[in-house]
C-alpha positions as CSV (number, residue, x, y, z in Angstrom):
1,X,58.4,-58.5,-14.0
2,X,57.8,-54.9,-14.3
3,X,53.9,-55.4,-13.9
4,X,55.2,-56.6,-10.4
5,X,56.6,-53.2,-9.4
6,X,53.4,-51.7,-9.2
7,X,51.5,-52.0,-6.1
8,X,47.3,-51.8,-6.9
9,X,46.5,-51.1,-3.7
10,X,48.7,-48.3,-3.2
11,X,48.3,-44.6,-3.9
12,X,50.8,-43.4,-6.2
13,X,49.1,-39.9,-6.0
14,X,48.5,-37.8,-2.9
15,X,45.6,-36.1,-2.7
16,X,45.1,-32.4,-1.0
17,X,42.0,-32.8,0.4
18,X,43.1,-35.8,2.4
19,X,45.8,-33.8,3.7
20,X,43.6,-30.5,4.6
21,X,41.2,-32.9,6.9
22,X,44.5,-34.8,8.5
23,X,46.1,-31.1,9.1
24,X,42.6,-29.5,10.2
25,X,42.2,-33.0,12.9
26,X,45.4,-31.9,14.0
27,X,44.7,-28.3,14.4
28,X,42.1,-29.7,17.2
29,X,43.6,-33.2,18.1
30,X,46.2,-32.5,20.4
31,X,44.1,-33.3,23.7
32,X,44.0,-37.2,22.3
33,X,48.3,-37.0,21.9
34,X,49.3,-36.0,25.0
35,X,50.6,-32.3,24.1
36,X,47.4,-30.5,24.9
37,X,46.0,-27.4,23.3
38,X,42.4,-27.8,24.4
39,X,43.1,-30.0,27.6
40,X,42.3,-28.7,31.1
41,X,45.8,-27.8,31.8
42,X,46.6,-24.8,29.8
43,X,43.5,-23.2,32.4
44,X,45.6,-24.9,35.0
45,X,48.0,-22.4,33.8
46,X,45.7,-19.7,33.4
47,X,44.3,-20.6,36.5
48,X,41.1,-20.5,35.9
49,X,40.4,-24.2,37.1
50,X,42.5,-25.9,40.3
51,X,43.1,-29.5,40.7
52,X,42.5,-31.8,43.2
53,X,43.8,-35.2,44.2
54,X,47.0,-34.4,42.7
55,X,45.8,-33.8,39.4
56,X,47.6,-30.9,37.2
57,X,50.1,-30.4,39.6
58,X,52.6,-29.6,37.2
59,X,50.3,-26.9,35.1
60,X,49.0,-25.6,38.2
61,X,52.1,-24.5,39.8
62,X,54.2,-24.2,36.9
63,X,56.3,-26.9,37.4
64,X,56.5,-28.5,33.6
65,X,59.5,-29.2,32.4
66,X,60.2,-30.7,28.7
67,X,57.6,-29.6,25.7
68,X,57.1,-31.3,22.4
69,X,58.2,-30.6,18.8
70,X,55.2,-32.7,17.7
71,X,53.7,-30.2,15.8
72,X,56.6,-30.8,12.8
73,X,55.0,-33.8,12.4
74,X,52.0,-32.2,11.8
75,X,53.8,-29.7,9.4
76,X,54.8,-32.8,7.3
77,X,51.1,-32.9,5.8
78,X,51.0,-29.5,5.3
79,X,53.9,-30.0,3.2
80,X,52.1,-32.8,1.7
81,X,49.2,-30.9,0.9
82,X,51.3,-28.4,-0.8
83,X,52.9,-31.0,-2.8
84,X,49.7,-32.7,-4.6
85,X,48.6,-28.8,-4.7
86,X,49.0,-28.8,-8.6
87,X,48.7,-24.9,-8.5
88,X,45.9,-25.2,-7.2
89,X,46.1,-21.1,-5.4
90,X,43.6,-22.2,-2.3
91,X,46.0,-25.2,-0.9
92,X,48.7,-23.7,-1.7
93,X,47.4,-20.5,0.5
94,X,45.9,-23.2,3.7
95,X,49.3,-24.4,3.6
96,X,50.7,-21.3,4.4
97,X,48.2,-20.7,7.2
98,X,48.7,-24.3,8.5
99,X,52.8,-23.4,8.4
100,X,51.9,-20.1,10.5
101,X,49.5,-21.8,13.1
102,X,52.1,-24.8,13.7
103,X,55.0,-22.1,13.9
104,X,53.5,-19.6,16.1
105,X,52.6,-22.1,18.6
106,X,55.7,-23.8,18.6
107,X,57.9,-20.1,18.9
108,X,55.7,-19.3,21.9
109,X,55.8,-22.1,23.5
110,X,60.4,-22.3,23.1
111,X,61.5,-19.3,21.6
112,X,63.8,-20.1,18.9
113,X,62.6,-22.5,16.6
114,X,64.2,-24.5,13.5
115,X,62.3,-22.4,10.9
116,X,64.0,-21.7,7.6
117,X,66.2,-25.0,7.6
118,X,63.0,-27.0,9.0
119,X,61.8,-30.2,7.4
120,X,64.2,-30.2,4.4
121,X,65.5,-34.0,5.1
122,X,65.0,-34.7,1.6
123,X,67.3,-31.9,0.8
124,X,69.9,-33.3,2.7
125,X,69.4,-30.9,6.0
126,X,69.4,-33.8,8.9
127,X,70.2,-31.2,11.6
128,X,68.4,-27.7,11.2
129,X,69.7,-24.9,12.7
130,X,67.2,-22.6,14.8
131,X,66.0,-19.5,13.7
132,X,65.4,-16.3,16.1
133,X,62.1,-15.9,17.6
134,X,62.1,-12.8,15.6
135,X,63.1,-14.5,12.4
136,X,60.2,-16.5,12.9
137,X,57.6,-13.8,13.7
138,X,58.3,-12.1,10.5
139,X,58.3,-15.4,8.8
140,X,54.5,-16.2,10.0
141,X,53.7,-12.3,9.3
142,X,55.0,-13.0,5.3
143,X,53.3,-16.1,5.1
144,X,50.0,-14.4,6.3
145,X,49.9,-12.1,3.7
146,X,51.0,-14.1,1.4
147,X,48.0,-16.5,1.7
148,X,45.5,-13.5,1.9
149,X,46.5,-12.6,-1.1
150,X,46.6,-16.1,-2.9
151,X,42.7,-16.6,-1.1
152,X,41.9,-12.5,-2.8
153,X,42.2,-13.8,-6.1
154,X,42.0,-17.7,-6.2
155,X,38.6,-19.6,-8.1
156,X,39.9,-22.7,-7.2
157,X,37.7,-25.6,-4.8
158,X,38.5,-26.5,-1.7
159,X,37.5,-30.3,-0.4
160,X,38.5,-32.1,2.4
161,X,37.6,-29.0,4.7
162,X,35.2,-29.7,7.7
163,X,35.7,-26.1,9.1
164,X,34.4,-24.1,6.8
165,X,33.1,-26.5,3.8
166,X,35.3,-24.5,1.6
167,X,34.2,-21.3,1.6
168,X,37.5,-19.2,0.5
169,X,36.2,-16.0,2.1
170,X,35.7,-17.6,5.4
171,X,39.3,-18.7,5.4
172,X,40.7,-15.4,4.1
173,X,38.8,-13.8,7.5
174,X,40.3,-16.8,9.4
175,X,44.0,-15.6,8.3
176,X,43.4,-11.8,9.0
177,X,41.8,-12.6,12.4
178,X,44.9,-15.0,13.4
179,X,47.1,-12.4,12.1
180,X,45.6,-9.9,14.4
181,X,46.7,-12.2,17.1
182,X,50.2,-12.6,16.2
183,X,50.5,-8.7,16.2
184,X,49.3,-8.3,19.4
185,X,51.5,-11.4,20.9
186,X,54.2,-9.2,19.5
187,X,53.0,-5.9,22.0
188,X,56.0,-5.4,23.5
189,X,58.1,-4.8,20.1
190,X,55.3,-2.2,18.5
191,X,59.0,-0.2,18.3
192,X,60.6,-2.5,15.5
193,X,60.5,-0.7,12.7
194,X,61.3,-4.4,10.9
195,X,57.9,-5.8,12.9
196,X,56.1,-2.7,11.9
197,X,53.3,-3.9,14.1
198,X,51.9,-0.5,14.6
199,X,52.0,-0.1,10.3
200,X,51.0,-3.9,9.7
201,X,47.7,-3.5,12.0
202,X,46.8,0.1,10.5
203,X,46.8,-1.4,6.8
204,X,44.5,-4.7,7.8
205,X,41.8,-2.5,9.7
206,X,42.0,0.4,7.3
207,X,41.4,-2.2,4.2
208,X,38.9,-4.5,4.6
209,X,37.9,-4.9,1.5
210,X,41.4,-6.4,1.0
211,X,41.6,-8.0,4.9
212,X,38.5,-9.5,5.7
213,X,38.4,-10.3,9.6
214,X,35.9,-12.4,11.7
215,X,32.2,-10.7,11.5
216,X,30.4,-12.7,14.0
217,X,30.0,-16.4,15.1
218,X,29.6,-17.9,11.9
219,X,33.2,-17.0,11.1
220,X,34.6,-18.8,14.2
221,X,37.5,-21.4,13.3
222,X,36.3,-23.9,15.6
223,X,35.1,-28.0,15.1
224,X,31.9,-28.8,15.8
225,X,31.6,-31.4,18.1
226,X,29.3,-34.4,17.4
227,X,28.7,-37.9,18.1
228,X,31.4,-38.4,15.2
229,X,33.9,-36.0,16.1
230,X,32.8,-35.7,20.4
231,X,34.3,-33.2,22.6
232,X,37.4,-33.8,24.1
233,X,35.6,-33.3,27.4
234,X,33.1,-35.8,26.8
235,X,33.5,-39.1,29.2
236,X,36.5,-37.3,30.6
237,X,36.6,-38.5,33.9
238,X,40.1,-36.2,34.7
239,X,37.5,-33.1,34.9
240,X,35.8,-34.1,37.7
241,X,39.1,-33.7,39.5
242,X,38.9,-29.9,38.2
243,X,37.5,-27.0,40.2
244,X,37.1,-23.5,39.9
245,X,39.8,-21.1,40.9
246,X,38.9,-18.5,43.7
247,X,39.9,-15.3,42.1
248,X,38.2,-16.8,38.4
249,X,35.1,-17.5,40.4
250,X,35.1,-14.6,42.9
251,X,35.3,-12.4,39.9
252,X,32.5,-13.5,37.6
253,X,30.3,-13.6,40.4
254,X,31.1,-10.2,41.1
255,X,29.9,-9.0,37.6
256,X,26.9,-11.5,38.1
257,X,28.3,-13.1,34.7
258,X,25.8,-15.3,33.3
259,X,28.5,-17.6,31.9
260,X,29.1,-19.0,35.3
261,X,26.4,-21.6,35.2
262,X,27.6,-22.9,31.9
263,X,31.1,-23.0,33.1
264,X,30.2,-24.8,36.3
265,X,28.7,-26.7,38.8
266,X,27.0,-25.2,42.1
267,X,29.0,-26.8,45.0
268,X,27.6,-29.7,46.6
269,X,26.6,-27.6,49.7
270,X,24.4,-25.0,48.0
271,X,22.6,-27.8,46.1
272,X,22.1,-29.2,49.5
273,X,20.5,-25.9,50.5
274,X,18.4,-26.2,47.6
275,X,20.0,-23.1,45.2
276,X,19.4,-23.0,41.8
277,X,22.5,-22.7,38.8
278,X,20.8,-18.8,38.9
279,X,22.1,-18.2,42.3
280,X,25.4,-16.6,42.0
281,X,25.8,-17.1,46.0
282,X,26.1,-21.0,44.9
283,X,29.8,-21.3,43.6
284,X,33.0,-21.4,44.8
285,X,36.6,-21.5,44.1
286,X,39.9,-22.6,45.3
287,X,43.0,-20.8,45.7
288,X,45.6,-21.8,42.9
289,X,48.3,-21.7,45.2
290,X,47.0,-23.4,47.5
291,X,49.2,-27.1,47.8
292,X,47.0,-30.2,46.4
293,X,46.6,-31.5,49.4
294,X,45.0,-29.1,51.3
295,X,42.8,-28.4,48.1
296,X,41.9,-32.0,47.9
297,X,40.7,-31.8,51.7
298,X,38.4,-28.9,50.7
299,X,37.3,-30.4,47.7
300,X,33.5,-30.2,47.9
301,X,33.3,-26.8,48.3
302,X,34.3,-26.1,45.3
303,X,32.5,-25.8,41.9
304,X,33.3,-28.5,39.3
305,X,33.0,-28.2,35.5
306,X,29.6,-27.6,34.1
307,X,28.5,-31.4,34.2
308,X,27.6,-31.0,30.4
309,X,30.9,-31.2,29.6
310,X,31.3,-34.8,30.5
311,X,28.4,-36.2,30.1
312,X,26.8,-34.6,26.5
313,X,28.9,-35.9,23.5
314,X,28.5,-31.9,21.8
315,X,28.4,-29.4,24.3
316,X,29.8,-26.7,23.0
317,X,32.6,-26.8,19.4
318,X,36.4,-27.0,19.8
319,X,37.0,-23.4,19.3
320,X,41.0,-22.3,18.1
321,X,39.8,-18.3,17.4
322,X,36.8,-16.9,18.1
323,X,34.8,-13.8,17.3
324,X,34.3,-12.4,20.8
325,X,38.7,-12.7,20.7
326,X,39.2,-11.3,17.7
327,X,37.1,-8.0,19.0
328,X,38.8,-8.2,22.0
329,X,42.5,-7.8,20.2
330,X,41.4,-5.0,18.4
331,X,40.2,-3.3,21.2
332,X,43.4,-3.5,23.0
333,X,45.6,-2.7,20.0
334,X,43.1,1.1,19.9
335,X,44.1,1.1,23.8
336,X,47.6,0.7,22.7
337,X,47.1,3.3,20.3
338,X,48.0,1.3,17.2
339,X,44.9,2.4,15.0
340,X,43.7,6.5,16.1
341,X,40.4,6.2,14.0
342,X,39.4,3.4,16.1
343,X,36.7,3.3,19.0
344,X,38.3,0.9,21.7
345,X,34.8,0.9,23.6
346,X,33.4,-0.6,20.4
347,X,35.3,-3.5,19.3
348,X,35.2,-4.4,23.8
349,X,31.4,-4.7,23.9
350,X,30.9,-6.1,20.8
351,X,33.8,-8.5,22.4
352,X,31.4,-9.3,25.0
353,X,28.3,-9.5,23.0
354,X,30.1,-11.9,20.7
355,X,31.2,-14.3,24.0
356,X,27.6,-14.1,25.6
357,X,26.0,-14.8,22.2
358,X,27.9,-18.0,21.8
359,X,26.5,-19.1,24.8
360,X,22.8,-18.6,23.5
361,X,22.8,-15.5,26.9
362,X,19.4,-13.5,25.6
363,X,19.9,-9.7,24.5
364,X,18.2,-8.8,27.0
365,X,20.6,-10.0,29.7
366,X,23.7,-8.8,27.6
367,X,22.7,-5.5,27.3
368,X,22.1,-5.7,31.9
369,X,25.2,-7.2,31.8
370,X,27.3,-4.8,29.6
371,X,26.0,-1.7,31.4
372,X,26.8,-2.9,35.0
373,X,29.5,-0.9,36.6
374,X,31.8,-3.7,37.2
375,X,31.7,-4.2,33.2
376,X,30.7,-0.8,32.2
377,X,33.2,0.5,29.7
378,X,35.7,3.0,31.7
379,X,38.6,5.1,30.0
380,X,40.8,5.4,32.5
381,X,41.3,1.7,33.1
382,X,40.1,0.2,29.9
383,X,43.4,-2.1,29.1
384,X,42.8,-4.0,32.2
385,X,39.1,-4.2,31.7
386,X,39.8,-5.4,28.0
387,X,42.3,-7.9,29.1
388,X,40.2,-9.2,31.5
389,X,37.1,-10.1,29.9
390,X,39.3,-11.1,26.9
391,X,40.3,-14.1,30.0
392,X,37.0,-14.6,31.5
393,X,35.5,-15.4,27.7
394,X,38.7,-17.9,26.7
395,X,37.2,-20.5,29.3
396,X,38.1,-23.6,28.2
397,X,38.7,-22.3,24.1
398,X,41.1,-21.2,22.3
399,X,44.1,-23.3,23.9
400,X,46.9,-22.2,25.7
401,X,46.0,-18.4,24.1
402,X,45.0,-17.0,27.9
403,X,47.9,-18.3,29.6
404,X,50.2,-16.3,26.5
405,X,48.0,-13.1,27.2
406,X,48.3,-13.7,31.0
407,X,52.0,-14.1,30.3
408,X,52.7,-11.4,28.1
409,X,50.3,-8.5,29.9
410,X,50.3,-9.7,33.7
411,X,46.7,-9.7,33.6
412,X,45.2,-11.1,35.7
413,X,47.5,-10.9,38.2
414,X,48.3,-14.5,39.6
415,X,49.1,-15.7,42.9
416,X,52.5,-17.0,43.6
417,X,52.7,-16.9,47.3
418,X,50.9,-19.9,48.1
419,X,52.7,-23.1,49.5
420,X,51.5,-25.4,46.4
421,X,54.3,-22.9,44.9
422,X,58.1,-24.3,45.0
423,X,59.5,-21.3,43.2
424,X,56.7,-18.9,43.7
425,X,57.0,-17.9,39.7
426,X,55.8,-18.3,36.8
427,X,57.1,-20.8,34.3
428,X,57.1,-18.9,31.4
429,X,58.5,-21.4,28.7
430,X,59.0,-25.0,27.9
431,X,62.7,-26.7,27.6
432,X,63.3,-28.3,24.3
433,X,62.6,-31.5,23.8
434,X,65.4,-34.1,25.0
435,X,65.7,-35.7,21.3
436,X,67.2,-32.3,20.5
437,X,69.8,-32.4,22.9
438,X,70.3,-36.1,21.3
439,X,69.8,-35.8,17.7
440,X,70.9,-31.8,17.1
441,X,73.0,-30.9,19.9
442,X,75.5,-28.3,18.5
443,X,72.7,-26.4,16.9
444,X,69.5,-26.3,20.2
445,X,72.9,-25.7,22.0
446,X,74.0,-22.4,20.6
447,X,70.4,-21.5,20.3
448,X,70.0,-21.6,24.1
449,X,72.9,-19.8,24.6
450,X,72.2,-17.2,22.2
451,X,68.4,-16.8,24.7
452,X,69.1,-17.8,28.1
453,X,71.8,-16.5,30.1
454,X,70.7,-19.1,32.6
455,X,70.1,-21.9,30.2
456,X,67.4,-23.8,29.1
457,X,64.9,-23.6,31.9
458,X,61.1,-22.6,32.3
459,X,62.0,-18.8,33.8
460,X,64.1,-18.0,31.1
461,X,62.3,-14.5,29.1
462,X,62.6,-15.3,25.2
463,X,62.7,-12.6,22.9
464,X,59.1,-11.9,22.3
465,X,58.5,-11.1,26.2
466,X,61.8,-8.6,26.6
């Protein structure tokens, strides 16, 4: 009978690399789950794209409600991973980076967070209590340098890994690079002497040797797209109900960007006229404030997505963190005054260079382009330039990253005055999830109170915005 109790079609061993590829599908997957990263509305919410027939309303006018704590599920293959690890130093160090991706999204996106109490069911701990944002924050910034140093010394293989084919340097850049972001998301407390931002950002730029960051492209953590693994765009008939936003589009044909035509459609009109994708006189916006309706009316004058994006299965990769952001952080982190030695003009054009490049832009026209006085490098107003181009390159990458910056900086400035605008703010949060309110009452309870004099709304200001 004992020979029964053994099922022979049934792992009895879990395997890491099966685990990496789950957690890295999940890094990129959200789009096909309904909580999306890499959807069209988080540049609803950056407003760089309007919608029409009332699609996006709620992103658009910052009217959401509820978010999602999906992303512990993801966490529970990361846990998985580090299970079936059997010392080996490089899962064990992905893990670590998976936990501090998951985390930091999820903090940002609530505020407090069940952190140190999370996912410990099997250790009897049903109803975790919530961590402060802060708690958090120094959590990911531990676990960051924790898995650089695991990656500096580790000999062991990676499999399973269709970002970077397990290249252990790659990933070690990948890990500095996301921790440059977390610093920066954490601008507003460069004061803490716990944080030590300021300290923290010095170390990583003065050593790198011991930090590698992003060099160029080739380091992007991104998923290329394929007729396997297709971009979430592709036979996405939503976008067509997507247009360009007035100010977005107003501005990069100010600077004669040659992104434009690779972001969008002319409108129907100036194809009627005969213009070419080269004629910057060709596109047009909409005003995100604008109500729906009225936007719907007015809908072919505006530009639409590049058609590309629909209709070729591999337009361009799912990109999480990119090169030209990277350069872009550090350049406003020299603004900020966070690293003396550094040369903020630099780390902005090779910012630029690094977003134009992707988008196979020849040298010749990055070098116009850079030297225009609209883009042109100027001292006395070079956060806002920084922040801004930082915005125009995040079309339609890197998730809901803009709409944080946006948030946290106030650049670009963003209309609220509009009549499509029932509170004329901006939403600034997500409510917990209503299975909290169920399932771990006492404990979301005294977390909201301990935030949000208010309660749990969307204008509430967590922590890492005071």
């Amino acid at each position: 009978m004992d020979d029964f109790q053994v099922n022979p079609n049934e792992a009895t061993l879990g395997n890491p690399a099966l685990f990496l590829t789950a957690t890295e599908r999940n890094l990129f997957a959200d789009v096909l789950v309904g909580d999306p990263l890499y959807s069209e509305n988080a540049f609803l919410a950056a407003r760089q794209w309007v919608g029409s027939n009332f699609h996006g309303e709620p992103y658009q006018y910052y009217r959401w409600a509820a978010g999602s704590f999906n992303k512990y599920n993801y966490l529970r293959n990361v846990q998985e991973m580090e299970q079936w690890a059997a010392g080996n130093e490089s899962y064990l160090a992905l893990a670590k980076l998976f936990r501090s991706l998951f985390f930091y999204d999820m903090t940002m996106r609530f505020g407090d967070i069940p952190y140190s109490q999370a996912l410990q069911l099997s250790a009897g701990t049903a109803r975790p209590a919530y961590d402060t944002q802060k708690a958090v924050f120094l959590g990911i910034l531990d676990e960051l340098e924790a898995a650089n140093m695991l990656l500096s010394t580790s000999t062991d293989i990676i499999q399973g890994d269709f970002i970077y084919q397990g290249d252990v340097l790659k990933w070690r850049k990948f890990v500095n690079s996301f921790k440059i972001r977390v610093l920066l998301a954490l601008s507003k407390k460069e004061g803490d002497a716990d944080l030590d931002i300021k300290g923290r950002f010095t170390q990583l730029m003065q050593d790198p040797l011991q930090y590698p960051i992003f060099e160029s492209n080739a380091d992007n953590a991104q998923r290329i797209t394929s007729l396997v693994a297709p971009s979430p765009y592709y036979s996405n008939s939503a976008l067509i109900y997507m247009g360009l936003e007035e100010k977005f589009a107003e501005a990069l044909k100010a600077r004669r960007d040659p992104r434009l035509k690779y972001y969008a459609e002319i409108t129907s009109a100036a194809a009627a006229q005969g213009k070419t994708a080269d004629d910057f006189d060709a596109y047009a916006g909409l005003p995100g404030a604008a109500p729906n309706e009225l936007n719907t009316t007015k809908f072919n004058q505006v530009s639409i997505p590049n058609r590309d994006y629909i209709d070729v299965v591999a337009y361009e990769p799912v990109l999480y963190l990119g090169f030209y952001e990277v350069n872009f952080l550090i350049a406003e982190a020299i603004e900020r005054g966070w690293w003396p030695a550094g040369d903020a003009k630099e780390y902005y054009e090779k910012g630029i260079r690094a977003s134009l490049q992707y988008w196979d832009v020849p040298e010749a026209e990055i070098t116009a382009y850079i030297n225009q006085p609209l883009v042109a490098f100027d001292p006395s107003n070079a956060l806002e330039q920084i922040l801004m181009q930082k915005y125009y390159a995040s079309h339609q990458n890197a998730g809901w990253e803009a709409y944080y910056t946006l948030r946290r900086t106030g650049i670009p400035e963003v209309d609220l005055s509009g009549e499509g605008m029932i509170e004329h703010r901006m939403a600034v949060r997500w409510r917990y999830p209503q299975d909290e309110y169920l399932l771990n009452a006492e404990n979301v309870e005294q977390a909201v109170a301990r935030q949000y004099p208010n309660g749990d709304d969307i204008y509430g200001v967590m922590w890492v915005l005071q």
